[in-house]
C-alpha positions in Angstrom: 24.3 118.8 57.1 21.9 119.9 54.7 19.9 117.7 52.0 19.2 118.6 48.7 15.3 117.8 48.4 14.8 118.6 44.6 16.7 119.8 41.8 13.0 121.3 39.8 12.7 124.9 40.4 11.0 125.8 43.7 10.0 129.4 44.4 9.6 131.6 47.4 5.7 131.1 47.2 5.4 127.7 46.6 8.0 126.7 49.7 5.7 129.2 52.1 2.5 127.6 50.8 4.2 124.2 51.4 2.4 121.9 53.9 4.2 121.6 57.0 6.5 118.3 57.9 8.5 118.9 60.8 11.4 120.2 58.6 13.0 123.2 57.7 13.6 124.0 54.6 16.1 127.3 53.1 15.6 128.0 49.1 18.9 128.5 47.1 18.6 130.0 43.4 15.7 127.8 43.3 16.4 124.2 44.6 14.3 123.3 48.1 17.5 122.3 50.4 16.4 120.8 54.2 18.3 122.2 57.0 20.4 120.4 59.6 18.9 119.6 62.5 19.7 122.1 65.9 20.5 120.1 69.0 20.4 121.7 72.7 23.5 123.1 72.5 23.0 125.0 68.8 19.2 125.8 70.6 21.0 127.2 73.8 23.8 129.2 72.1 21.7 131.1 69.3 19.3 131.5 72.2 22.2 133.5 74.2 23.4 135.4 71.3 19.6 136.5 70.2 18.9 137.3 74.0 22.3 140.0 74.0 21.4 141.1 70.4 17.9 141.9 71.6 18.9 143.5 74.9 20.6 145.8 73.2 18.0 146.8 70.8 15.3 147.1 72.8 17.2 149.1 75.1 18.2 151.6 72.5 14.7 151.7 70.5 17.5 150.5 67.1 14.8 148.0 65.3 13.7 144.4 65.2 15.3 140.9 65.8 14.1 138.2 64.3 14.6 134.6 65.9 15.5 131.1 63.6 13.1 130.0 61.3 12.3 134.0 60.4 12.7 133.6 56.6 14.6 136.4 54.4 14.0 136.4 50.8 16.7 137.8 49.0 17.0 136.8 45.4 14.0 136.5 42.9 14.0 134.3 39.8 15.2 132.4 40.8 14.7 133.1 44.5 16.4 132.2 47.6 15.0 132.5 50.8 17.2 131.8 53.8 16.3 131.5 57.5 19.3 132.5 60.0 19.3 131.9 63.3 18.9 135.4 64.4 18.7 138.6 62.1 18.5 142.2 62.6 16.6 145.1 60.5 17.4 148.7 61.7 13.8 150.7 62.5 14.7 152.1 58.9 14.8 149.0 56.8 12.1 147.3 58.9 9.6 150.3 58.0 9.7 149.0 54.6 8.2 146.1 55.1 5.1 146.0 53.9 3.8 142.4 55.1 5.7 140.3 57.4 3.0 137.3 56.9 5.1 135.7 54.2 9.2 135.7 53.7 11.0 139.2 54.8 12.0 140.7 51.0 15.0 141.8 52.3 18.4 141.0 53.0 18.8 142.0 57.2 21.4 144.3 58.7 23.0 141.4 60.9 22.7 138.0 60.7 24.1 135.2 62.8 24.3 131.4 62.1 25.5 128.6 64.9 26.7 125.4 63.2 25.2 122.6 64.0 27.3 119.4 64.5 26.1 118.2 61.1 27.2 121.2 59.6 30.3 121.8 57.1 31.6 124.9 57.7 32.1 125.2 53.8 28.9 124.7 53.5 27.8 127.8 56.2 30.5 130.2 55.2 29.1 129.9 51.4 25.8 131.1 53.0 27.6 134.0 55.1 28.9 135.2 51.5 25.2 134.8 50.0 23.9 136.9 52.6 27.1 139.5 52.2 26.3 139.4 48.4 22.5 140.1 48.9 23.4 143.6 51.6 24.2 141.9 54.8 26.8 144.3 56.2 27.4 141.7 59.2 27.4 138.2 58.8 28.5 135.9 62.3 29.4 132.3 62.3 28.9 131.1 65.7 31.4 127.6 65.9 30.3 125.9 69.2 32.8 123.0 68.8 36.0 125.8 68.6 34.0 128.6 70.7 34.7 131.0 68.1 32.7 133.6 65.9 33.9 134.3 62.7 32.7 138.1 61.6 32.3 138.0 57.8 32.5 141.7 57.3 33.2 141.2 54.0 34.2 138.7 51.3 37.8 140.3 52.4 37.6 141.4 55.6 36.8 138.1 57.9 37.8 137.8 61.3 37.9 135.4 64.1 37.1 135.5 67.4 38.0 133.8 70.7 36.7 133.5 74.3 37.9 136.4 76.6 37.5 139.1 73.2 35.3 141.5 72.3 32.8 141.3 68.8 32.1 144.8 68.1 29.2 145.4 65.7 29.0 149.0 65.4 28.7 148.7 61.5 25.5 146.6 61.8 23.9 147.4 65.1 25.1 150.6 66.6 26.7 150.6 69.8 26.8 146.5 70.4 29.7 144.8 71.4 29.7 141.8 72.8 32.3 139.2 74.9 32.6 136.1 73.1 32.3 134.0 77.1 28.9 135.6 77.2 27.6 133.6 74.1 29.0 130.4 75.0 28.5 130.3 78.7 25.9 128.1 79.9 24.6 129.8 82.8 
């Protein structure tokens, strides 16, 4: 579950300039929020998902994945800056980045979060919509407990997914599907 740290204003700079404390730390509309912490499974899952996503990629020369703690800034004054668990940016939208040494200004073409046992779903869906808001075409909630992936396609268009289906992604990632088994498997 995630802990509001301070209510002051916090921006993107001053949370990248921020001395480390073994935490991590998202930005919404200004307020410093710490992050649940990821357990093995959470680890192993976004791990497996990230490892299919970037198969893909690589093997079609589409763009970039970016693994957790990769943070996107995609509001200004106040900012947010969130950090999913994996992210996407076609070869297009990634050329536009001029630095990646601080926060990617960007919102990414995919985007997938695993909840955490701590987590509220409420919580992580309100951040799917923030990401669909900001230009995320593809927003995927990864439920461990349930071993489903919600597909936030939209604020409309949300759909869920079981194991023995297929996600297909086409809209973010072009030509990647993927069985839902294959993420939650452990071997």
């Amino acid at each position: 579950m995630a802990t509001l740290v301070s209510l002051s204003p916090t921006s993107a700079a001053e949370l990248f300039a921020q001395p480390a404390d073994g935490y991590r730390y998202e930005l919404f509309a200004g307020e410093l929020v710490m992050m649940s912490r990821a357990g093995g499974r959470h680890g192993r899952i976004a791990w497996r998902i990230g490892h299919l996503l970037g198969k893909h990629v690589e093997e079609h020369s589409l763009g970039i994945v970016f693994a957790a703690e990769t943070g996107f800034l995609i509001e200004t004054q106040p900012d947010t800056v969130l950090a999913p668990d994996v992210a996407y940016l076609t070869k297009l939208k990634y050329e536009t980045v001029r630095s990646e040494v601080s926060y990617i200004p960007l919102a990414p073409d995919l985007v997938v979060e695993v909840l955490s046992p701590s987590d509220r779903f409420s919580r992580v869906e309100a951040k799917a919509l923030r990401w669909l808001d900001a230009g995320t075409p593809l927003v995927l909630l990864v439920d461990p407990e349930n071993e489903t992936i919600h597909a936030y396609r939209s604020r409309k268009q949300i759909e869920i997914y079981r194991v023995g289906e297929t996600v297909h992604c086409e809209q973010a990632v072009a030509g990647w599907a993927f069985d839902v088994q294959d993420v939650f498997r452990r071997y």
